[in-house]
N, C-alpha and C positions, 0 to 999 in steps of 0.2 A: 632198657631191656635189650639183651643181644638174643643171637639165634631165631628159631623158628615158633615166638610165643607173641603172646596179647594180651593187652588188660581190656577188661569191661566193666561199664558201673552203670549201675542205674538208681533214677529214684521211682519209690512207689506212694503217690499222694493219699493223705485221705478223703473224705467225700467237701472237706470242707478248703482242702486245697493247699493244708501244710503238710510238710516228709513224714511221712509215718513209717518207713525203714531205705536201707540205704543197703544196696547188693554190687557186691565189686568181687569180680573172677578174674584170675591171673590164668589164662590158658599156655600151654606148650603143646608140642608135636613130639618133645623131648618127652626119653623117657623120666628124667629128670629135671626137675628148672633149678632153673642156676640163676633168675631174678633176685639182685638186692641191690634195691637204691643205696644204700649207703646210709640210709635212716631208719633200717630197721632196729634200731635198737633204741630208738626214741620213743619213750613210753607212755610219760606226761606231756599233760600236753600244754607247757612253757615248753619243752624240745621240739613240738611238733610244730608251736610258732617261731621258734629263732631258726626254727630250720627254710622258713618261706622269708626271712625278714633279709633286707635286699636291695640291689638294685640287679633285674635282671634284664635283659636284651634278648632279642630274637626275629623271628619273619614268622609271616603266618599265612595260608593260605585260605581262603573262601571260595565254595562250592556253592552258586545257588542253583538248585532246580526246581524241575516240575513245573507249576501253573503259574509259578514266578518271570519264568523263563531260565535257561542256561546260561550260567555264566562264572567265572572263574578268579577272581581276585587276588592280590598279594600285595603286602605291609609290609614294614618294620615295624617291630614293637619295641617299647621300654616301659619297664615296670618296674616302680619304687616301693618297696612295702615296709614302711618303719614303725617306730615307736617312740611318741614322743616324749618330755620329760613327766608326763600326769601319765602315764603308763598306756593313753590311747593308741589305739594302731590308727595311721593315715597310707593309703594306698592311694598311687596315682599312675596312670594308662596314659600313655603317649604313643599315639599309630600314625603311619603317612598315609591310611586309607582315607578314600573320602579331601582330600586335599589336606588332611589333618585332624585329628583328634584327639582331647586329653576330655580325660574323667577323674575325679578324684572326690574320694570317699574318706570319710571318719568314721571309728568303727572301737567294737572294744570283743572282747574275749573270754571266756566265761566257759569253763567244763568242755572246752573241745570244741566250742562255736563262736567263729567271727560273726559278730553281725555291726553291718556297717547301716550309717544314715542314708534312708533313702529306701529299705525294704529290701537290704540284700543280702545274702550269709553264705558262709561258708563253713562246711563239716569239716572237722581236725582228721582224718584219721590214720593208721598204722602206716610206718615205713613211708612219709613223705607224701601220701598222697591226701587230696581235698576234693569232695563236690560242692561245689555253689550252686545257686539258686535265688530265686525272691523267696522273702519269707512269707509271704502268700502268693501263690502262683492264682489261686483264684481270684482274688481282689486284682491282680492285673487282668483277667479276662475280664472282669466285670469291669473294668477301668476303660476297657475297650484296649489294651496294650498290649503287645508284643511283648515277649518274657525268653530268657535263656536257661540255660542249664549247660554245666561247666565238669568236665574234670578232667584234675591234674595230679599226676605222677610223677616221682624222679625217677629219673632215667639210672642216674650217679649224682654222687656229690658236683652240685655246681652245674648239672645238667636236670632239665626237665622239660615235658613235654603238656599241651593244654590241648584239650579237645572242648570248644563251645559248640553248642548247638541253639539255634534259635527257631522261634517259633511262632506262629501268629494268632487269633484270638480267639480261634478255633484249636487251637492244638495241630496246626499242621507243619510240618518244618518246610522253614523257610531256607534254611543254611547252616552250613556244617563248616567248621574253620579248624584247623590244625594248627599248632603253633610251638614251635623248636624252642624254646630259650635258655642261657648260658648266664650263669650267675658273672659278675663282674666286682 
């Protein structure tokens, strides 16, 4: 996004702890917005996944506050999102945070929703962008676990930006990460 504009998204749970709607605002200051990833015209959503499928790079920054304490972190990241030959998707996260860390999920695709092994998914929706989540966010507070909530926009083709937010088993946020990355 250029100029003086924002995106916002949120999820709204139901009482039992899965997404029961999904609100995403594109604001400007313009009287006009001139926002387009480059994947607005992706409709289906096979477009919506080869438009994330990839290897992307980028840095990321971490925010913690509050009763955490202050404090400020930065990564580099890579992220591989492909498809193998039985048509699954495998993602895998490679960070220098923490002295190192990779993660990596099996996952398949279905009407707009990744949902990968492990209890995690991600919403397909318009013009490049995704939210993720657990697919119970309440069965991780009942797990007694810490849970995130994710979303991602393209900026442009080949450009996209990640906003994670994490949280603890109260629902209180623990930390806020920004994260730039460039298709490759």
């Amino acid at each position: 996004m250029e100029g003086n504009s924002r995106m916002r998204a949120f999820h709204v749970l139901n009482h039992r702890g899965i997404i029961d709607m999904i609100g995403v605002f594109h604001e400007s200051r313009e009287k006009e917005m001139t926002y387009s990833s480059g994947f607005d015209k992706f409709e289906n959503n096979e477009e919506k996944i080869n438009a994330l499928l990839g290897r992307w790079s980028g840095h990321s920054v971490t925010k913690r506050s509050g009763f955490y304490g202050t404090t400020i972190a930065e990564a580099d990241i890579d992220l591989m999102l492909e498809r193998d030959e039985n048509g699954q998707l495998i993602q895998e996260i490679n960070s220098t945070s923490g002295g190192g860390t990779s993660i990596r999920w099996n996952g398949t695709a279905q009407d707009g929703l990744v949902t990968f092994d492990g209890g995690f998914q991600m919403t397909l929706l318009p013009g490049g962008m995704y939210l993720a989540c657990p697919t119970n966010v309440a069965k991780s507070v009942a797990e007694t676990q810490s849970f995130f909530l994710e979303f991602s926009w393209m900026e442009s083709p080949g450009k996209r930006r990640r906003l994670v937010r994490t949280f603890d088993v109260q629902g209180v946020v623990v930390s806020t990460t920004y994260i730039n990355e460039t298709k490759l």
